[in-house]
Structures are given as C-alpha cells and as structure tokens.
KEDO-307261 format. One line per 4 residues: their letters; for each residue x negated, y, z negated of C-alpha. Coordinates in Angstrom, 3 decimals. Example, Ala and Ser with C-alpha at 12.3 -4.5 7.8 and 13.67 -1.06 7.14 Angstrom:
2
as> -12.300/-4.500/-7.800 ~ -13.670/-1.060/-7.140
This chain:
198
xxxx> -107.807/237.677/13.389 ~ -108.794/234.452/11.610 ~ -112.811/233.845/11.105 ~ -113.589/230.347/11.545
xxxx> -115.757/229.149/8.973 ~ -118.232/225.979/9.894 ~ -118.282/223.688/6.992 ~ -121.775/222.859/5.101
xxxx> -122.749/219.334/5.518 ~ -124.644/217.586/3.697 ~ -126.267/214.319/4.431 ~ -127.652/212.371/1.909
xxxx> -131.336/211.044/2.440 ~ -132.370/207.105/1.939 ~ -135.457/206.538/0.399 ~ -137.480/204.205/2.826
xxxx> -139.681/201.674/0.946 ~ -143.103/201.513/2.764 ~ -145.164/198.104/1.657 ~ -148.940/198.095/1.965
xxxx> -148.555/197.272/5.995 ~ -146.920/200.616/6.389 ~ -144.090/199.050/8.066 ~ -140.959/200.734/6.156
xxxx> -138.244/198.528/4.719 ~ -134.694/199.415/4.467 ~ -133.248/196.710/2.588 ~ -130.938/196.903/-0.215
xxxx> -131.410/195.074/-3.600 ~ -128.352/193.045/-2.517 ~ -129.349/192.063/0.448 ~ -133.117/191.279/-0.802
xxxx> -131.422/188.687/-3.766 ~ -129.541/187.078/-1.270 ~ -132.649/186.144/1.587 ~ -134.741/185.160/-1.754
xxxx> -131.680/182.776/-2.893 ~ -131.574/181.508/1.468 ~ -135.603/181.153/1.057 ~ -135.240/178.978/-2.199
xxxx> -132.665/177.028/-1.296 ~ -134.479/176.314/2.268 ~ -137.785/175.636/0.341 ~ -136.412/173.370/-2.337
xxxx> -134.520/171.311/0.917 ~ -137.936/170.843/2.583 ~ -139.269/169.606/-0.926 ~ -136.864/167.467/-0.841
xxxx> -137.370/165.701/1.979 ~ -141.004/165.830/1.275 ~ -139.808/163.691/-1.888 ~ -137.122/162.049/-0.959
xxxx> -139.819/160.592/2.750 ~ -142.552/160.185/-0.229 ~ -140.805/158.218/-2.862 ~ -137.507/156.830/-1.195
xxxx> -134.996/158.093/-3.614 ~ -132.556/156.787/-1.909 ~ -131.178/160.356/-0.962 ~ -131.589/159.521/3.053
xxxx> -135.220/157.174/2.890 ~ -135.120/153.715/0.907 ~ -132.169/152.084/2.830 ~ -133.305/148.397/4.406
xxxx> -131.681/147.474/7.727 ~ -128.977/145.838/6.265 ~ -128.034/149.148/4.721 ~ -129.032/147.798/0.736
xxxx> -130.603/150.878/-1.200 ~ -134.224/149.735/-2.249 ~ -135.387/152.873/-4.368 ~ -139.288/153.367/-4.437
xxxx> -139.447/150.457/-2.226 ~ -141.027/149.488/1.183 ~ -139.445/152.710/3.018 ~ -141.627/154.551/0.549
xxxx> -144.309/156.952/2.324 ~ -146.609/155.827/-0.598 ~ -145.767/151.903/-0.048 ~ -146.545/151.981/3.818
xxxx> -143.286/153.115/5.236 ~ -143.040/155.834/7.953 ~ -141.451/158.847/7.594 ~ -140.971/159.425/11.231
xxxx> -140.486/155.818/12.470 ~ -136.426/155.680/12.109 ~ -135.718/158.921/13.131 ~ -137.814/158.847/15.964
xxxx> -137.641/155.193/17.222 ~ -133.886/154.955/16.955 ~ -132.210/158.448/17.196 ~ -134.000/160.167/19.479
xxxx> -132.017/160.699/22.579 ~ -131.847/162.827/25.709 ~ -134.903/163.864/27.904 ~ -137.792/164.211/25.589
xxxx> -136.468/160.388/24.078 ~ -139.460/158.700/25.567 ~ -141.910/160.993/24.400 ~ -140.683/160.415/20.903
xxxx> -140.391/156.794/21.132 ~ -143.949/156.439/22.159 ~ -145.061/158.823/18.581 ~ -142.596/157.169/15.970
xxxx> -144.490/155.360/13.049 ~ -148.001/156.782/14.639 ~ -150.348/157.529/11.495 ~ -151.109/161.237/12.782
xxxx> -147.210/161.641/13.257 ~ -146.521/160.731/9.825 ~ -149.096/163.091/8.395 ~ -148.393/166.063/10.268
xxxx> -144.779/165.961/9.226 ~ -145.244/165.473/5.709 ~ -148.210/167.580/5.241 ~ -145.392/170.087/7.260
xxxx> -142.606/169.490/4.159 ~ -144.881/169.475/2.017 ~ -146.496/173.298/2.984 ~ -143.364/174.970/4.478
xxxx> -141.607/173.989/1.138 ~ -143.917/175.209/-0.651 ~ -144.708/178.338/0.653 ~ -140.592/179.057/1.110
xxxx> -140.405/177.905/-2.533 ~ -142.825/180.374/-4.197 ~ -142.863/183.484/-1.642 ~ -145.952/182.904/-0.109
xxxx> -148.014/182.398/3.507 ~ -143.876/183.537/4.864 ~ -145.421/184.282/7.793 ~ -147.059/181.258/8.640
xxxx> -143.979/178.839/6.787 ~ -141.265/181.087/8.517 ~ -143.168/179.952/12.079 ~ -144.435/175.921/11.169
xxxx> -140.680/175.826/9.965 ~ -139.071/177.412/12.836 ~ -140.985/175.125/15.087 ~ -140.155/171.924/13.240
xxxx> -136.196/173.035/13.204 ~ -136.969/173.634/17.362 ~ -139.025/170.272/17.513 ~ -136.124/168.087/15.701
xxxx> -133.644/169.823/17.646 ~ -134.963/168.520/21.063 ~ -135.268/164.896/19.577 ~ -131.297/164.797/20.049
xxxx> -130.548/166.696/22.962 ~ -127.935/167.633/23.719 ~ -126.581/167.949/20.151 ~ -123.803/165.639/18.816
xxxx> -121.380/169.250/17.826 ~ -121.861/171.529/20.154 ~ -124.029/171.871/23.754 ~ -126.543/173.648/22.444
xxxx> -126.774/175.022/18.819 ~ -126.868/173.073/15.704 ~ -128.009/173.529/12.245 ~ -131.613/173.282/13.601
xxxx> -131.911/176.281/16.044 ~ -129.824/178.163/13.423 ~ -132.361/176.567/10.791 ~ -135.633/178.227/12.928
xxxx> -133.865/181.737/13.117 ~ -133.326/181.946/9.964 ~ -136.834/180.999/8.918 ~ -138.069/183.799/10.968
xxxx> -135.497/186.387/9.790 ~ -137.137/185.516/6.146 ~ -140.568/185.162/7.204 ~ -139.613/189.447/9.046
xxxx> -137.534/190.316/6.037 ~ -140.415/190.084/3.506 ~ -138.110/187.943/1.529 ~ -140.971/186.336/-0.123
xxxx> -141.457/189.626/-1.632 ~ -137.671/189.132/-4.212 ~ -138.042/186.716/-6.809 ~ -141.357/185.430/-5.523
xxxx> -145.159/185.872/-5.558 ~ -145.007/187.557/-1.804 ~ -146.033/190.766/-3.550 ~ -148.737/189.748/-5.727
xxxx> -150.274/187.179/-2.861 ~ -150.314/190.026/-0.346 ~ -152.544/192.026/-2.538 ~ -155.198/189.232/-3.038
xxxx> -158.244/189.622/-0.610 ~ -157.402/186.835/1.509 ~ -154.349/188.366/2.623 ~ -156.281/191.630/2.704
xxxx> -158.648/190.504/5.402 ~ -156.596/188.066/6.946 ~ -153.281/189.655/7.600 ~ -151.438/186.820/9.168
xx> -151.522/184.789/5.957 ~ -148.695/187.396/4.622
C-alpha cells in the first residue's frame, strides 16, 4: 500500500508598493525606467515643437513657400508667424476640415497651442501635474488626429491616437514618480489639497 504524499508549496509573496493615494503599485524597477525614458522622450518632443513653432529652427517651422529655410525668420512665433496657420489652413482634411480652416492663424488658436507645448512638455519633462499633462496631451494627440481624417496609413490609427494612449498610460502609471519630481511634487500642499494636480 503506497501513501500518497501531497507536496508543500510554497508561493512566494510580492511586496505591493502603496503611494500616499493608497492605490497599490505593482510595477517593477524595469518597467518604471522604461515609462520615465517614454515620458522624457515625449516631453522633450513637445519642447521641441514648442521651440522649434517659437524660434523656427528650421526643424519643421522656418520654411517660406518656395520651400527656402529662413531660420529665426518670419515663420517665427516671436516674429508674427502662426504656429497653427499651415497646418491648419492647408492640411486639414476630411469632415472637421472646415472647422479648422475657419481657426488657422486665429490669435487665441495660436496661444492655446503653444501655451499647450509649452505645459504638457514641461510637466512630461520633469514628472509633474502627469495627471493633468497625460489628459491636455491626450486630447491634443485626439484633436490633431481629426484634422486629417481619415489618416494617410491606416483607416483609423496613427501615431496620434497611439500618442494620447500612451500619455494616459503614463499619466496612470505614476511614471512621473522614476527619474522625476512626481514624488516630491505630490507631497507639496497643493497637491495635498488638490488631488487632481498629481
């Protein structure tokens, strides 16, 4: 007669971080490096247009209409040019085209856009306000993405849908938190009382 013996097992327990909101994380140090390099790299690209729209480096702004580069010239945000004008005015396309026609080059346009680099750059940049820079950004990506509808690669996704999920993954990820001031900002008072700031 043969006893049958049930084998021990063991099962090894992760440690859950919890953050100050109590909702626990279970992200590994990999994984955290890698969303801070994604939220870097996204907030040094919106810098860069900031830049590029402010100063015309000649990166994608400071090109005249015959296609000559004019560097810090008249397509310059700071010399009178309009960062939404070309864009706008000549690629738009599909059913919202009219709409964007009628708001390329308008003053308030041009100022809500860059103020919108400007911010969501900076925020993605540094690790801070991820919340409200992983939604402004996610909405811009959704905004640009109806200006060409439908897009040029594919009938619905491009790099600008795939642009506002990822925002949001970052902003839900805490991935200001790696390589960032997301920690330190979310214990300041402000954050404190006004959770949404996160």
């Amino acid at each position: 007669m043969t006893t049958h013996v049930n084998p021990v097992r063991t099962h090894r327990h992760e440690s859950t971080a919890v953050p100050p909101d109590g909702e626990p994380v279970g992200i590994s140090h990999a994984a955290q490096r890698a969303l801070a390099v994604v939220r870097i790299g996204f907030g040094l690209t919106f810098l860069w247009a900031f830049f590029d729209k402010l100063l015309a480096l000649g990166f994608h702004t400071g090109y005249d209409q015959q296609g000559n580069l004019d560097r810090f010239g008249d397509a310059a945000w700071i010399n009178g040019g309009s960062p939404t004008e070309g864009f706008l005015a000549f690629g738009a396309d599909g059913p919202f085209k009219e709409i964007y026609n009628s708001i390329a080059g308008a003053a308030w346009a041009d100022w809500l856009f860059m103020i919108g680099l400007l911010g969501i750059g900076l925020a993605l940049t540094f690790g801070i306000g991820m919340r409200i820079a992983g939604a402004t950004g996610a909405l811009l990506y959704v905004l640009m993405w109806t200006v060409v509808l439908p897009p040029e690669n594919n009938p619905v996704l491009d790099e600008h849908l795939l642009g506002a999920a990822t925002l949001a993954a970052l902003a839900l990820a805490n991935a200001g938190d790696t390589w960032g001031l997301g920690k330190a900002w979310t214990k300041t008072q402000l954050v404190q009382h006004n959770p949404f700031l996160r």
